[in-house]
Structures are given as C-alpha cells and as structure tokens.
N, C-alpha and C positions, 0 to 999 in steps of 0.2 A: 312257276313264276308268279309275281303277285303283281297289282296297278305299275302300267311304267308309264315311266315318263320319259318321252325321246326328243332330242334336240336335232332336229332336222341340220341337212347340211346349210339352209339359208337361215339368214337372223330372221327373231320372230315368228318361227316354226316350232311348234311342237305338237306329238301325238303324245293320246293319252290310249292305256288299253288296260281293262279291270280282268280278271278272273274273279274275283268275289274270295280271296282270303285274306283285305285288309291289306294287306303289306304293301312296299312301296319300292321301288326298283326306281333309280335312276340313272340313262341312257345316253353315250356318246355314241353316235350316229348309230347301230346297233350289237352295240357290244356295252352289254353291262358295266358300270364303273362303282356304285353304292348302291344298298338294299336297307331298308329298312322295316325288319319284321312284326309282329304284333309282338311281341314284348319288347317292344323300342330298343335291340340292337344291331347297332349297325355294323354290318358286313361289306369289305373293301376287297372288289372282284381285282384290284391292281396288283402288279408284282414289283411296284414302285416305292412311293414313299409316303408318308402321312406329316402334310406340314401342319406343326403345332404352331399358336397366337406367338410372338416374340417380343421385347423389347426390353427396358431398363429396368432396376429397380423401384427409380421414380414411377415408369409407367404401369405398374401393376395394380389392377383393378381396385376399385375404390372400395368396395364391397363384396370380398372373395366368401366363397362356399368352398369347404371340402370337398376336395375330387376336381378344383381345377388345377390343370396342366398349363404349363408355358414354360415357355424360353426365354432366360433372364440374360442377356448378353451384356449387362454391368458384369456376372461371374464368370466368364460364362456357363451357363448347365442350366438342366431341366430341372423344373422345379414343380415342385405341387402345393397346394394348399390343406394344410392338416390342423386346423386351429392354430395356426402359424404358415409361415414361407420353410418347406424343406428344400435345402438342394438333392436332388437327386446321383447316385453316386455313377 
C-alpha cells in the first residue's frame, strides 16, 4: 500500500499513513476506494460506477483539451474532446 488518507467516521477526521513509495490511497472508513500510483494512474477498488462531469451542449467547457470526457445530455451520450466534440457510440 502507499500514503492513505482515511476519513474517520466523524467530520473533520482524518489519518494520514506513508510507507515511502509515493503513491496515494484514499479511504472510506477502511476500505480502500481510489489509489493513485507514481505514474499518476488512478485505480478504482469500487465494483460500482464512475460518474463522469454531465450537462448541455451550451455548458461544455470553455476551453477543452483532448482526452476530456463528459456527458452531453442535450444528445444524450458521452462525448469526448478530439480537436472537436465526438459523440461517443
């Protein structure tokens, strides 16, 4: 495991704990929920779901980069950012 970070069961608790490889684990009460390793990917210990940003086509970001994702619910469908808006199929 690497540095966690745990959210106590009261507000405004948390432990921190290092082993010294960098990486970064983050804790509901303790059971792992996201890790984030030295080469900045992140790992989802869930067997749930991963909510993407959502909204209109008006409200999509002012100033996109390739490789953003969201939810265009003017189409509705996932969309990414590719030097343009693609829907995704």
């Amino acid at each position: 495991m690497a540095s966690t970070i745990n959210a106590g069961n009261t507000i405004g608790s948390f432990a921190k704990k290092a082993d010294g490889t960098n990486a970064l684990t983050l804790q509901t009460s303790v059971t792992d929920a996201l890790a984030l390793n030295t080469a900045q990917n992140v790992i989802f210990s869930s067997t749930g779901a991963l909510s993407v940003p959502s909204g209109t086509t008006a409200q999509r970001p002012v100033s996109p980069t390739n490789g953003m994702l969201r939810y265009n619910t003017t189409i509705p469908q996932l969309e990414i950012y590719l030097n343009g808006w693609v829907a995704l199929p």
